[in-house]
N, CA, C and O atoms as a Tripos MOL2 file, in Angstrom:
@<TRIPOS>MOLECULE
protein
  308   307    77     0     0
PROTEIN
NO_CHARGES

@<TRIPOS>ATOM
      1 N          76.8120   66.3410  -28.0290 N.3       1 UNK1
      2 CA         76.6010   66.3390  -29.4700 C.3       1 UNK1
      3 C          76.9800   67.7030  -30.0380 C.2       1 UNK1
      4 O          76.6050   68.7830  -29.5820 O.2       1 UNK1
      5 N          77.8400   67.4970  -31.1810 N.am      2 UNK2
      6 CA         77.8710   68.7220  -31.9160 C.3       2 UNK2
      7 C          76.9850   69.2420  -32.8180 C.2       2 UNK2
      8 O          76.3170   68.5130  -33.5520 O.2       2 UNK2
      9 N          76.8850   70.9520  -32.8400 N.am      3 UNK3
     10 CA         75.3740   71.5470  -33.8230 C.3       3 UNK3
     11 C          75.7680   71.2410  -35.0890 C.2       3 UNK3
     12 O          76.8830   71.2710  -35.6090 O.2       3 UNK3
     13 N          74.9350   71.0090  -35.4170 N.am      4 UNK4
     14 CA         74.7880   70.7040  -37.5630 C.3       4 UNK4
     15 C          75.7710   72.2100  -37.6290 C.2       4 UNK4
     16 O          75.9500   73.1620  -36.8700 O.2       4 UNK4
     17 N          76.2430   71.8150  -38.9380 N.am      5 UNK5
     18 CA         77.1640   72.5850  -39.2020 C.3       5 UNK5
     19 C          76.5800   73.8850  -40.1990 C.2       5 UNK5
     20 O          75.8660   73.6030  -41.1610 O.2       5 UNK5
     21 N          76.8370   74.9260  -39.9820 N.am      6 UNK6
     22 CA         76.0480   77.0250  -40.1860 C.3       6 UNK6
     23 C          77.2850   77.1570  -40.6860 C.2       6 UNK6
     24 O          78.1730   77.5100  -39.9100 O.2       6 UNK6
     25 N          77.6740   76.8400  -42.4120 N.am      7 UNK7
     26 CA         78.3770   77.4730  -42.8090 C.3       7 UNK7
     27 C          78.3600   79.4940  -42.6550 C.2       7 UNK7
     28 O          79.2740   80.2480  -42.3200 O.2       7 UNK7
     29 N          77.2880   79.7240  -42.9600 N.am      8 UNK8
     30 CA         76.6220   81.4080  -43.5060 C.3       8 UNK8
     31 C          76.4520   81.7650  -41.8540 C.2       8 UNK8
     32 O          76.1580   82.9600  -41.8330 O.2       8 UNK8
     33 N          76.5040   81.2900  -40.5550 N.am      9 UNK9
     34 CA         76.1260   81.1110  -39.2650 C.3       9 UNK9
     35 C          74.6500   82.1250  -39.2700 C.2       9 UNK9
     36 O          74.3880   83.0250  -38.4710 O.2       9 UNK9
     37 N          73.8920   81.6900  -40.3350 N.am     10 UNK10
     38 CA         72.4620   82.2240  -40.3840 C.3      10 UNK10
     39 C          71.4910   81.7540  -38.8290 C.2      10 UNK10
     40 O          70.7490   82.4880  -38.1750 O.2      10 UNK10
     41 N          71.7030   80.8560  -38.6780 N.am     11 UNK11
     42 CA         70.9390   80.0370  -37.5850 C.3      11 UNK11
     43 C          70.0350   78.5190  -38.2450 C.2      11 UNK11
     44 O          69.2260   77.8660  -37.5870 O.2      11 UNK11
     45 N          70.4880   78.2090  -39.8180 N.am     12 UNK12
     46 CA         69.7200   77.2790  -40.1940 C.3      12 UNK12
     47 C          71.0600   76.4670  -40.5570 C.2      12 UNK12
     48 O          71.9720   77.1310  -41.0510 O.2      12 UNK12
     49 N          71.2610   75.0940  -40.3560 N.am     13 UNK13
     50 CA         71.7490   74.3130  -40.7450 C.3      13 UNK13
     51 C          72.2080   73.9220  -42.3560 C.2      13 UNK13
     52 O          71.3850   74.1610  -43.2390 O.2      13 UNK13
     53 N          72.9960   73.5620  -42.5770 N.am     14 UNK14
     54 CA         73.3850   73.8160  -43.9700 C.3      14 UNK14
     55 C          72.4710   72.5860  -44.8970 C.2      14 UNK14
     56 O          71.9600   72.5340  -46.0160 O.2      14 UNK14
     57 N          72.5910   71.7810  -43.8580 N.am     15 UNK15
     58 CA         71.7150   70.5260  -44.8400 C.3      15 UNK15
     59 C          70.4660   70.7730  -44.6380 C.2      15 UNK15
     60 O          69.6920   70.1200  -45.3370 O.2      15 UNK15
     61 N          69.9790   71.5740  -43.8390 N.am     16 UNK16
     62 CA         68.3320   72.1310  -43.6640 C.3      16 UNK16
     63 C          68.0310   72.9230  -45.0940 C.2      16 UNK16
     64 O          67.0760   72.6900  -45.8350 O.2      16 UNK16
     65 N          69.0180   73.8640  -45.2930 N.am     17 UNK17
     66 CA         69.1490   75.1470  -46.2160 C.3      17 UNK17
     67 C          69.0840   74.1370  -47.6720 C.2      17 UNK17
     68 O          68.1130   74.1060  -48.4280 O.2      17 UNK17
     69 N          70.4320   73.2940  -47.8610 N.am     18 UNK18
     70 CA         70.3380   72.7620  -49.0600 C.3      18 UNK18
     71 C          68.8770   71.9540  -49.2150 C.2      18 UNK18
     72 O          68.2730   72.1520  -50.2690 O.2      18 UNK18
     73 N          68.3680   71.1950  -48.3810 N.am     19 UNK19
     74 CA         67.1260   70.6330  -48.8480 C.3      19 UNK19
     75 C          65.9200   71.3480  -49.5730 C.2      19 UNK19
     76 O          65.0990   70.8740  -50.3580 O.2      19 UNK19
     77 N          66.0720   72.7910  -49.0190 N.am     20 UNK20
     78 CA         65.0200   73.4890  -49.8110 C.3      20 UNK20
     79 C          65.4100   74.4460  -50.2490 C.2      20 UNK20
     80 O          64.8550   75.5410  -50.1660 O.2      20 UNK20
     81 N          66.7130   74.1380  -50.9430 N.am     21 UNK21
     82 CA         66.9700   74.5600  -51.9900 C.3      21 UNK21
     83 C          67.7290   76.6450  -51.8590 C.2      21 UNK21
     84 O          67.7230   77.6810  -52.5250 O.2      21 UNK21
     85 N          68.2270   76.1320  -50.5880 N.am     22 UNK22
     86 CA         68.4700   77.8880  -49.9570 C.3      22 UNK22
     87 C          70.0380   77.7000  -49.9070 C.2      22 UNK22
     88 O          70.6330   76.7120  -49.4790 O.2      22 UNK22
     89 N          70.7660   79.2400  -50.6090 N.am     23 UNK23
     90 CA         72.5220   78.8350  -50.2670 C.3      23 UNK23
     91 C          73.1090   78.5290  -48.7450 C.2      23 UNK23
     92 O          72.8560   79.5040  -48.0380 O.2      23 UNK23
     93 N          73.8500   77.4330  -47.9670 N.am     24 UNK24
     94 CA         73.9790   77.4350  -47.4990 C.3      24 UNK24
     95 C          75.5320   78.6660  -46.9490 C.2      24 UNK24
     96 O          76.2120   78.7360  -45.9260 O.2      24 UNK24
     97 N          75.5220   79.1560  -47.7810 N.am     25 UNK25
     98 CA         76.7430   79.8950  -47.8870 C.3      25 UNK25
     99 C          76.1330   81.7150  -47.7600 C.2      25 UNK25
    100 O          76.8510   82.6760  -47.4840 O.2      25 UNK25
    101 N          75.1950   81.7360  -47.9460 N.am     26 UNK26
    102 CA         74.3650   83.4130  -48.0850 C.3      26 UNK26
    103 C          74.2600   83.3950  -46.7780 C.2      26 UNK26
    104 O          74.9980   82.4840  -46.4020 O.2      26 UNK26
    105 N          73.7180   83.9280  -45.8050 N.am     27 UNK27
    106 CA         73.0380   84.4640  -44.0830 C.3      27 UNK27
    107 C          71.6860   84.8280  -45.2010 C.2      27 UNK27
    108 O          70.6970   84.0970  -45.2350 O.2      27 UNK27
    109 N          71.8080   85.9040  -45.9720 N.am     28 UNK28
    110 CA         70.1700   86.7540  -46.4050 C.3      28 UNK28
    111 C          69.4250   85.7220  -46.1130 C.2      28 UNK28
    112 O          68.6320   85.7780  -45.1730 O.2      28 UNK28
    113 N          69.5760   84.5520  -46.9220 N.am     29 UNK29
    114 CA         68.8050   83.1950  -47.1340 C.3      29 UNK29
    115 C          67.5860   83.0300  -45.5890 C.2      29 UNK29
    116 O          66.4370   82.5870  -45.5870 O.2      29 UNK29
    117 N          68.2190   83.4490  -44.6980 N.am     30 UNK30
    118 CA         67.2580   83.7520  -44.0570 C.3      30 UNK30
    119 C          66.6030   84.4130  -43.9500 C.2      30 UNK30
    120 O          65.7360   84.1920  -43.1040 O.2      30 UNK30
    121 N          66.5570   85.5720  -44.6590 N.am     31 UNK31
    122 CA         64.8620   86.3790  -44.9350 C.3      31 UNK31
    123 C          64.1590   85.9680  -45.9310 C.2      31 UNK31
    124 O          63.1380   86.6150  -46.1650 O.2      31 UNK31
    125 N          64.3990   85.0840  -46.5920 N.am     32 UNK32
    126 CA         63.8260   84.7370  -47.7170 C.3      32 UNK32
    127 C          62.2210   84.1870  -47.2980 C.2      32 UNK32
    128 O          61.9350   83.5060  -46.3130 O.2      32 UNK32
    129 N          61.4760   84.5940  -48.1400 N.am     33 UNK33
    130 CA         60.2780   84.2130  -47.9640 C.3      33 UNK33
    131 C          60.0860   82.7800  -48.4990 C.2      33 UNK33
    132 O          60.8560   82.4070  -49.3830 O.2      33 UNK33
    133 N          59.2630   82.0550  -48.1100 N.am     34 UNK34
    134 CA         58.9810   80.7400  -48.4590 C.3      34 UNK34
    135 C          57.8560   80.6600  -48.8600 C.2      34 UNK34
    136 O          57.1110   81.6120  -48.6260 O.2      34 UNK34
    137 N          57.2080   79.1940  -49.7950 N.am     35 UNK35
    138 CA         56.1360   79.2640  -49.9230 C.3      35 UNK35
    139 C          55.3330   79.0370  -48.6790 C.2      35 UNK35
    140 O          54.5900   78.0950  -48.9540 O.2      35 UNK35
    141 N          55.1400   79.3680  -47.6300 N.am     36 UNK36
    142 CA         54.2990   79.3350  -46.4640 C.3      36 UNK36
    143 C          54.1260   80.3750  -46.2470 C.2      36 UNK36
    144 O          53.1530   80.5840  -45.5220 O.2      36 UNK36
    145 N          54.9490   81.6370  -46.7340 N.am     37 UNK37
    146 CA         54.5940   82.8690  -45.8890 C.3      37 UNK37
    147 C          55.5790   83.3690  -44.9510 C.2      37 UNK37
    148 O          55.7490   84.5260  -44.5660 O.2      37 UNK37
    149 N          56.2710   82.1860  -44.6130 N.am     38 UNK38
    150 CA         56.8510   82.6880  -43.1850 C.3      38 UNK38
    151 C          58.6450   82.8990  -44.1960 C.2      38 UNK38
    152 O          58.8750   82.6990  -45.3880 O.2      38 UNK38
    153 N          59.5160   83.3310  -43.1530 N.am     39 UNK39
    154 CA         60.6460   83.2850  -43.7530 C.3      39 UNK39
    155 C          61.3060   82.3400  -43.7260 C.2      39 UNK39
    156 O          60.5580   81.4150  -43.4090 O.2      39 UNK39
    157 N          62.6210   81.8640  -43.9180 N.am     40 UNK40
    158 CA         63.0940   80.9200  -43.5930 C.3      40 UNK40
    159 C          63.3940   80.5940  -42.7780 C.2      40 UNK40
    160 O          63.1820   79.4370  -42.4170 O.2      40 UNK40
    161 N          64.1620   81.6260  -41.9540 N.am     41 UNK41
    162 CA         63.8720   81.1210  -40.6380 C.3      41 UNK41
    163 C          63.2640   80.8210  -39.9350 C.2      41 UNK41
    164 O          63.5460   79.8090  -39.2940 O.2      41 UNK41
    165 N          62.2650   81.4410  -39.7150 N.am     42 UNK42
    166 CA         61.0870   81.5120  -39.1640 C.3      42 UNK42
    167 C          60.2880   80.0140  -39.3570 C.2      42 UNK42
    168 O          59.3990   79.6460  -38.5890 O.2      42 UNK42
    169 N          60.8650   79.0620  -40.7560 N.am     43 UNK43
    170 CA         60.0090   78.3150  -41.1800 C.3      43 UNK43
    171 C          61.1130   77.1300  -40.1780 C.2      43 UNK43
    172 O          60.9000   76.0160  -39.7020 O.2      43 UNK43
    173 N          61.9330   77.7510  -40.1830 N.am     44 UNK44
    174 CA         63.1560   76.4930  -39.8410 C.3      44 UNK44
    175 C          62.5500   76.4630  -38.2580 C.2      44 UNK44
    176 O          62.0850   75.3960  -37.8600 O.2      44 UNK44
    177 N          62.5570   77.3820  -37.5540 N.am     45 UNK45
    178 CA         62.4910   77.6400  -35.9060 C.3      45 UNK45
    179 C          61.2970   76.9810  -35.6340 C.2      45 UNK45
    180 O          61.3670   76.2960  -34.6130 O.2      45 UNK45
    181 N          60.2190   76.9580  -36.2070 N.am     46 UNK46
    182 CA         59.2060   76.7420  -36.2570 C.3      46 UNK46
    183 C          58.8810   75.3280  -35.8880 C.2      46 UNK46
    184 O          58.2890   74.8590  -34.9160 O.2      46 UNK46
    185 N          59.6130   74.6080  -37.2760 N.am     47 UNK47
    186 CA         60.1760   73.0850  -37.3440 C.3      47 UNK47
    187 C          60.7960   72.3280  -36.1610 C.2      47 UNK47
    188 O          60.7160   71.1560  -35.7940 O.2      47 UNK47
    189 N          61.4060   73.3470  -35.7190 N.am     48 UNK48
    190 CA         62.2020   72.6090  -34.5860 C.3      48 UNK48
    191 C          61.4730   72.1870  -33.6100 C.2      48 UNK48
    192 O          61.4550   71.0440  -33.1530 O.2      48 UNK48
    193 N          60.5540   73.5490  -33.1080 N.am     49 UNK49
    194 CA         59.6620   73.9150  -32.1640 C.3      49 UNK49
    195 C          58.8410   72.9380  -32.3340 C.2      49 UNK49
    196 O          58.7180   72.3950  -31.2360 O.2      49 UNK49
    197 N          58.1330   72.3500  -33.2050 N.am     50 UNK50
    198 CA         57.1700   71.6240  -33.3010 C.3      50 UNK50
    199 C          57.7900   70.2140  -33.2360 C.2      50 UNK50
    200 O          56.9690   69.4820  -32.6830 O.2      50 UNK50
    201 N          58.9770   69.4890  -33.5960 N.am     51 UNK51
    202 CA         59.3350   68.5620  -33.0100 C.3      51 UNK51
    203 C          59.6720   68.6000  -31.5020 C.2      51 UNK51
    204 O          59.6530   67.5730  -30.8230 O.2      51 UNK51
    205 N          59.9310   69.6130  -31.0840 N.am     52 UNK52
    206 CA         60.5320   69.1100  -29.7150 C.3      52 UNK52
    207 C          59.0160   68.9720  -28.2810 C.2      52 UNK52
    208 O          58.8460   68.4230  -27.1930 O.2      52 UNK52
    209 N          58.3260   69.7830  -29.1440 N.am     53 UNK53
    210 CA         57.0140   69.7430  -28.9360 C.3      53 UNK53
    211 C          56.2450   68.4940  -28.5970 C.2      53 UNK53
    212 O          55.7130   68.2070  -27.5250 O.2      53 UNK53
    213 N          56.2960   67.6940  -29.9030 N.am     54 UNK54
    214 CA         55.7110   66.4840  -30.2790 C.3      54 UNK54
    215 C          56.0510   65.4990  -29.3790 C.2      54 UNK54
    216 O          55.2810   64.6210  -28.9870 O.2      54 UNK54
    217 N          57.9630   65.7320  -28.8310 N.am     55 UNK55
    218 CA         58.6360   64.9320  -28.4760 C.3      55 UNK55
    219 C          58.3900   64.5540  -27.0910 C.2      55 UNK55
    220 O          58.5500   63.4300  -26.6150 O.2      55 UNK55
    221 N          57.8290   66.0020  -26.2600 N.am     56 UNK56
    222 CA         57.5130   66.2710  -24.7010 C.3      56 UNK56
    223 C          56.2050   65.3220  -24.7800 C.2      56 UNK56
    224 O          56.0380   64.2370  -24.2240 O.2      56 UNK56
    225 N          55.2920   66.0600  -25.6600 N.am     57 UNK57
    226 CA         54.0990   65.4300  -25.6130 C.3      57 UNK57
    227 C          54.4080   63.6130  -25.2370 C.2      57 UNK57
    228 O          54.1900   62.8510  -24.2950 O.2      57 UNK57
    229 N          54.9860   63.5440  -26.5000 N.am     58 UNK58
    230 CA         55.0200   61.9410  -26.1670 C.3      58 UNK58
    231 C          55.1280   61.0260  -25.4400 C.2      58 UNK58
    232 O          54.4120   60.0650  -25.1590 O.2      58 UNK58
    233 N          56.6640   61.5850  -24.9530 N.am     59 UNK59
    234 CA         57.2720   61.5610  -23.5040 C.3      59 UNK59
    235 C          56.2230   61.3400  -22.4870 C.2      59 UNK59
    236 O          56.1540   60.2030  -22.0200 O.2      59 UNK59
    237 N          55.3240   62.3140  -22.0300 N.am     60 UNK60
    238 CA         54.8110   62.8050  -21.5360 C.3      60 UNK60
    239 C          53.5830   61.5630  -21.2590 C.2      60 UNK60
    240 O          53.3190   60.9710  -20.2130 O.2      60 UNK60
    241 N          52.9730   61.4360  -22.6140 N.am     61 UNK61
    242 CA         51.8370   60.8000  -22.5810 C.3      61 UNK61
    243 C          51.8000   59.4830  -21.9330 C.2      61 UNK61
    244 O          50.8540   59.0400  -21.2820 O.2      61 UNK61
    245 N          53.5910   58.5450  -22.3170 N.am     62 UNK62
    246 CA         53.7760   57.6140  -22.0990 C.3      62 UNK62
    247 C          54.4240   57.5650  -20.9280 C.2      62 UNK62
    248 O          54.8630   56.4240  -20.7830 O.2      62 UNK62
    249 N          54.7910   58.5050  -19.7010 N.am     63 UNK63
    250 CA         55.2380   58.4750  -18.4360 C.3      63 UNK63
    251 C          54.0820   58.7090  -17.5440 C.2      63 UNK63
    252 O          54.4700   58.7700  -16.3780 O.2      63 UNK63
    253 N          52.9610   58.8430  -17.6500 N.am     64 UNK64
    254 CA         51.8590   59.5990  -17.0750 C.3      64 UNK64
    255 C          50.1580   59.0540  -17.2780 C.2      64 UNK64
    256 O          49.7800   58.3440  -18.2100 O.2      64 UNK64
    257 N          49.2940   59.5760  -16.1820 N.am     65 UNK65
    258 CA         48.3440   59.3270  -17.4820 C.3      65 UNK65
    259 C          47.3810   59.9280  -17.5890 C.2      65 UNK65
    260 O          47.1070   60.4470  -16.5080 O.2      65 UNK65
    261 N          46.3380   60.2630  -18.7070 N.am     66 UNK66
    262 CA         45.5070   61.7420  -18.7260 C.3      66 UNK66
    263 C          45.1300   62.0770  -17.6140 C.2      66 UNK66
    264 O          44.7090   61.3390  -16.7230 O.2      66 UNK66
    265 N          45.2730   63.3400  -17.5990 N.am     67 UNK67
    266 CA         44.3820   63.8600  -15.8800 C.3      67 UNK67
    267 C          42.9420   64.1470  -16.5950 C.2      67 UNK67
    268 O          42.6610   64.1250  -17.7930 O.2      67 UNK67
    269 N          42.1000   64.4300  -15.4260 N.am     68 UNK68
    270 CA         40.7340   64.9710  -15.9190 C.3      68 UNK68
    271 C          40.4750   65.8530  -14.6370 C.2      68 UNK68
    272 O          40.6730   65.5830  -13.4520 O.2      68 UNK68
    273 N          39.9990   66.9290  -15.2040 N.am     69 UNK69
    274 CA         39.9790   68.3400  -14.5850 C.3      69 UNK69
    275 C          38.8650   68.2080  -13.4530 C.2      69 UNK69
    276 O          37.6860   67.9650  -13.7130 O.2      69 UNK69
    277 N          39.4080   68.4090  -12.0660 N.am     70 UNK70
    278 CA         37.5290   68.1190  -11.0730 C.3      70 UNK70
    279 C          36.5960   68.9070  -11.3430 C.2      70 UNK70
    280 O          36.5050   70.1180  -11.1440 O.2      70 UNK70
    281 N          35.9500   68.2390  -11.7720 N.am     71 UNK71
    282 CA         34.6580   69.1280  -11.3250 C.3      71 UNK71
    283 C          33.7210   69.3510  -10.2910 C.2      71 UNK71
    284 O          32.9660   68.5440   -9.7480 O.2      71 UNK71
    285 N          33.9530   71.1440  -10.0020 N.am     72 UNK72
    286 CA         33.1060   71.4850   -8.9580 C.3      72 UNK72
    287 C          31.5190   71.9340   -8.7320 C.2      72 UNK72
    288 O          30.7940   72.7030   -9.3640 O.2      72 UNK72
    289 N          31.2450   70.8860   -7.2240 N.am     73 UNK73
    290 CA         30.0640   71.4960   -7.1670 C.3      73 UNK73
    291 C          29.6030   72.4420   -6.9540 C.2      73 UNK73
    292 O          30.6330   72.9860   -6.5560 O.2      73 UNK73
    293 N          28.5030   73.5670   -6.8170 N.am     74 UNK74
    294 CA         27.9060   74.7850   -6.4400 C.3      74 UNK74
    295 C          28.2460   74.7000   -4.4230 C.2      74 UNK74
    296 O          27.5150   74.0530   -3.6730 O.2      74 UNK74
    297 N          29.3940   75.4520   -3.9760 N.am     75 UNK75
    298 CA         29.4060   75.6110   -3.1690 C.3      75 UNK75
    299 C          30.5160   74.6540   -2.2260 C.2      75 UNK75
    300 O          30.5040   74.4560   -1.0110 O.2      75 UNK75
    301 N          31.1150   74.3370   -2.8860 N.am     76 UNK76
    302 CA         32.1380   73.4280   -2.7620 C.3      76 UNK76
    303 C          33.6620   73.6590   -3.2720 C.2      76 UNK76
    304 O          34.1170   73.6720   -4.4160 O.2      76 UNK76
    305 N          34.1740   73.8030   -2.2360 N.am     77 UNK77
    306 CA         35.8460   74.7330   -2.9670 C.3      77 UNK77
    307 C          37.0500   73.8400   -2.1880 C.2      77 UNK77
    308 O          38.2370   74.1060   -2.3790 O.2      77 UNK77
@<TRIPOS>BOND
     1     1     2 1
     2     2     3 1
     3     3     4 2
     4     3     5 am
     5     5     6 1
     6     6     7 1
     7     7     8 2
     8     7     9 am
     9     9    10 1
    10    10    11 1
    11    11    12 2
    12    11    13 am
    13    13    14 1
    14    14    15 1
    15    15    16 2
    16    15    17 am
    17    17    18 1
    18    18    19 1
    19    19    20 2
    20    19    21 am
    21    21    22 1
    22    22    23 1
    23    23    24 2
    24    23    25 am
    25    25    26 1
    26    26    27 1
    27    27    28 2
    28    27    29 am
    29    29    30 1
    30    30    31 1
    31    31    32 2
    32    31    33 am
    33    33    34 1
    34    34    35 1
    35    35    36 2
    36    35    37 am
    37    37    38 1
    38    38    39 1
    39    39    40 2
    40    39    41 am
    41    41    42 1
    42    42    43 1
    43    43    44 2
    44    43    45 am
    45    45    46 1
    46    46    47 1
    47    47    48 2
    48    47    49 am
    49    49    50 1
    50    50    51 1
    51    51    52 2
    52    51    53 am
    53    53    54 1
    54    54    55 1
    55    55    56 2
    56    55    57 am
    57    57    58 1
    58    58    59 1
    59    59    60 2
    60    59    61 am
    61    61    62 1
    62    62    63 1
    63    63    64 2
    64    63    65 am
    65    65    66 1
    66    66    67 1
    67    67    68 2
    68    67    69 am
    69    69    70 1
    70    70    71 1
    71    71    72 2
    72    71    73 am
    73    73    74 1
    74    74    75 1
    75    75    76 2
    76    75    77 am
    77    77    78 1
    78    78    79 1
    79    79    80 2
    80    79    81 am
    81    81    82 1
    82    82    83 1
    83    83    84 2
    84    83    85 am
    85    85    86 1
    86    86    87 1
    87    87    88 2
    88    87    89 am
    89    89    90 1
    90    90    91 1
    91    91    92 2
    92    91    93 am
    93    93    94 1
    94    94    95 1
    95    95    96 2
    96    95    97 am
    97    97    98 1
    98    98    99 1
    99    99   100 2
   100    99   101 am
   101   101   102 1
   102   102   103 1
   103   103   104 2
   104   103   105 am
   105   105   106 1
   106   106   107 1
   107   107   108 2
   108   107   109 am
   109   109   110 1
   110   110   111 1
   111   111   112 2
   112   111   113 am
   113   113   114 1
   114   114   115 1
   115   115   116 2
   116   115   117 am
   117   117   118 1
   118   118   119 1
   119   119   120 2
   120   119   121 am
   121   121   122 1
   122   122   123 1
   123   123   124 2
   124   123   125 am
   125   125   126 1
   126   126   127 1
   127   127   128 2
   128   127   129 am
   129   129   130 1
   130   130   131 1
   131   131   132 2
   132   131   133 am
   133   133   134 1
   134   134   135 1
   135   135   136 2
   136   135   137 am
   137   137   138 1
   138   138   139 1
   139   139   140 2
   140   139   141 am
   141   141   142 1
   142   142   143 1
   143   143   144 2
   144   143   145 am
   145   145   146 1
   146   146   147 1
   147   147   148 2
   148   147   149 am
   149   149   150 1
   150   150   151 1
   151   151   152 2
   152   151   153 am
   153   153   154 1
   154   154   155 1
   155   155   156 2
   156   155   157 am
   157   157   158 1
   158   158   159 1
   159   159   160 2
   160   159   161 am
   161   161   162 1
   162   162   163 1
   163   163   164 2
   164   163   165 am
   165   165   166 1
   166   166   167 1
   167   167   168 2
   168   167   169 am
   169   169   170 1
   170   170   171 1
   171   171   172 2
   172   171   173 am
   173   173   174 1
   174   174   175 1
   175   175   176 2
   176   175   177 am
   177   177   178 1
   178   178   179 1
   179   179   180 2
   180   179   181 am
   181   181   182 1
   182   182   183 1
   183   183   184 2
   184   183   185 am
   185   185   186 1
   186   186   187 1
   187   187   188 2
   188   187   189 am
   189   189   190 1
   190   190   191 1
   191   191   192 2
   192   191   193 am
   193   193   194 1
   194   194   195 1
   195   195   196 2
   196   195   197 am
   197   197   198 1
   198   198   199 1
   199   199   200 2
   200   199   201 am
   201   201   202 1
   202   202   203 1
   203   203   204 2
   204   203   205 am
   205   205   206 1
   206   206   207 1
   207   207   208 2
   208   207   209 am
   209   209   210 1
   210   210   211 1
   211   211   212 2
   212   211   213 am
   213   213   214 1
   214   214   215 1
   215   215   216 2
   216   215   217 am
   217   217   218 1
   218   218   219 1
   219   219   220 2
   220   219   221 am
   221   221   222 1
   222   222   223 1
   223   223   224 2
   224   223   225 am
   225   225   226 1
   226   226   227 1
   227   227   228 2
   228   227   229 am
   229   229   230 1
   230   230   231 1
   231   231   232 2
   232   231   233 am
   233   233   234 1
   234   234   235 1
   235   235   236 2
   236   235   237 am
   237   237   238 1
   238   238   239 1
   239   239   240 2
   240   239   241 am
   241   241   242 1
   242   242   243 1
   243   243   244 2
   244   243   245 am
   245   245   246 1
   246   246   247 1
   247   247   248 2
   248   247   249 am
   249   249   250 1
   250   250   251 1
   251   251   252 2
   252   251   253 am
   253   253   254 1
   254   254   255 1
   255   255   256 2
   256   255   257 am
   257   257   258 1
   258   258   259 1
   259   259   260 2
   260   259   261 am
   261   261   262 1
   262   262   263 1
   263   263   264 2
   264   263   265 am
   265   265   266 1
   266   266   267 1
   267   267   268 2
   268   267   269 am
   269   269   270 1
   270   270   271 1
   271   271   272 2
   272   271   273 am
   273   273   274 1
   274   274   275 1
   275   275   276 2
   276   275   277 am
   277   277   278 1
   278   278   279 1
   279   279   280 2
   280   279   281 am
   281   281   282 1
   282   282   283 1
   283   283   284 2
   284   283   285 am
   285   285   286 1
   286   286   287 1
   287   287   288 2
   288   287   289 am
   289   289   290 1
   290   290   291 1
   291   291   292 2
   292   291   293 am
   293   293   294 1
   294   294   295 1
   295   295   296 2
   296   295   297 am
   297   297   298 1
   298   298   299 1
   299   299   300 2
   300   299   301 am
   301   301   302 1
   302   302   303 1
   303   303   304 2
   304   303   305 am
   305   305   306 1
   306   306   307 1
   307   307   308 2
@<TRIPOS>SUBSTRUCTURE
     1 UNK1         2 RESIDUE 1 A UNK
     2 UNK2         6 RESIDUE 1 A UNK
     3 UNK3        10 RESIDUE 1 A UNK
     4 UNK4        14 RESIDUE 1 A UNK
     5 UNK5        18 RESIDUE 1 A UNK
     6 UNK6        22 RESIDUE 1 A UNK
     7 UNK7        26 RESIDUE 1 A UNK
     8 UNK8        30 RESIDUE 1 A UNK
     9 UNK9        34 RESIDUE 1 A UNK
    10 UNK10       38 RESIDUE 1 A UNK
    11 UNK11       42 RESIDUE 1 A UNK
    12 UNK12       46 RESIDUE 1 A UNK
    13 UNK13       50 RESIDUE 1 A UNK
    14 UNK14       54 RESIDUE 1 A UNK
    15 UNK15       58 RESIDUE 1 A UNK
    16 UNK16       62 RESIDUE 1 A UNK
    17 UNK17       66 RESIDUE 1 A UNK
    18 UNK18       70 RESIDUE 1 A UNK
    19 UNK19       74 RESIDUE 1 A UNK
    20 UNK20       78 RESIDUE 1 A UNK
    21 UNK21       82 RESIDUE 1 A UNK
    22 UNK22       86 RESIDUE 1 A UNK
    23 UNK23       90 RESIDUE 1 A UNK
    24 UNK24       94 RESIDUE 1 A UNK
    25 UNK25       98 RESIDUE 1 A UNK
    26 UNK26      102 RESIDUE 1 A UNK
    27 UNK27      106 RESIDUE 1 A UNK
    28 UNK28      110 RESIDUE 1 A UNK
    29 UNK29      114 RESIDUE 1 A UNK
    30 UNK30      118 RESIDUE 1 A UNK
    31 UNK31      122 RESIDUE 1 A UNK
    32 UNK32      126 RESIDUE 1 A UNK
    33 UNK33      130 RESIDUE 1 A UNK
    34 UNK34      134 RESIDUE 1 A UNK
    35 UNK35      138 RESIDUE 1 A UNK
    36 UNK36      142 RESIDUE 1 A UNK
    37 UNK37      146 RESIDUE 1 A UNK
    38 UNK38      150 RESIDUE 1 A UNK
    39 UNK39      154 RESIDUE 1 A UNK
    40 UNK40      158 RESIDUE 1 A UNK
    41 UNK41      162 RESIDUE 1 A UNK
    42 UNK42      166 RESIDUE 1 A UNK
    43 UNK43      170 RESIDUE 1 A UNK
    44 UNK44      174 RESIDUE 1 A UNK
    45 UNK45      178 RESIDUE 1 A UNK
    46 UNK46      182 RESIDUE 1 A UNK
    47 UNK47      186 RESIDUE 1 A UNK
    48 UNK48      190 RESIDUE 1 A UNK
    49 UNK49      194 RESIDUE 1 A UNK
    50 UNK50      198 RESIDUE 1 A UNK
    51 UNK51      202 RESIDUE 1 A UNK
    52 UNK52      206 RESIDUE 1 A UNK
    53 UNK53      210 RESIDUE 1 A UNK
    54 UNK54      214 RESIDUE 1 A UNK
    55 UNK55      218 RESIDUE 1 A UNK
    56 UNK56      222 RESIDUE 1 A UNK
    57 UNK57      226 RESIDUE 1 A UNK
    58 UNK58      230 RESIDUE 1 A UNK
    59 UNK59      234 RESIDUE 1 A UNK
    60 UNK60      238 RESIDUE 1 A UNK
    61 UNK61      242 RESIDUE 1 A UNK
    62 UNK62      246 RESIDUE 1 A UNK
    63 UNK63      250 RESIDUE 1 A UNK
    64 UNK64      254 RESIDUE 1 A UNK
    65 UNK65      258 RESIDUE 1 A UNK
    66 UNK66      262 RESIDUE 1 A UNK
    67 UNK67      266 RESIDUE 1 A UNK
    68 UNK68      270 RESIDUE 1 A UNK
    69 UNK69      274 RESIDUE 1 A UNK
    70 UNK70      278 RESIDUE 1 A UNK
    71 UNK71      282 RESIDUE 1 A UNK
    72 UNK72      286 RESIDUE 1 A UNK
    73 UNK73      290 RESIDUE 1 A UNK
    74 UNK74      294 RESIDUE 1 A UNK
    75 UNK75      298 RESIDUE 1 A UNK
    76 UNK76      302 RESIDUE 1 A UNK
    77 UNK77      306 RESIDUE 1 A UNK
């Protein structure tokens, strides 16, 4: 698969940038502060991170199944 296309090669995707309203054509655009606090990038990386996150989890949940931690007795290793 090819990467979304970085006109500004900021590290944010151009259709990421246009959705909230950031030039996809500037790089600065990535220091820009957002309403979260964080920058844009920072808000973008973030995003990613937390899907791919979600994605393991899922993965995860549905290949497997909860463990539960042993518990030890006094004197027992």
């Amino acid at each position: 698969a090819r990467p979304p296309k970085d006109t500004d090669n900021d590290g944010m995707p151009d259709e990421w940038e246009k959705a909230r309203r950031l030039n996809p054509r500037d790089a600065a655009d990535a220091s820009k502060k957002m309403p979260s606090g964080y920058t844009a990038i920072e808000e973008y990386v973030n995003q990613r991170a937390d899907r791919l996150i979600r994605r393991y989890v899922r993965q995860d949940a549905s290949t497997s199944r909860p463990s539960r931690p042993r518990q030890q007795t006094p004197g027992s290793e």
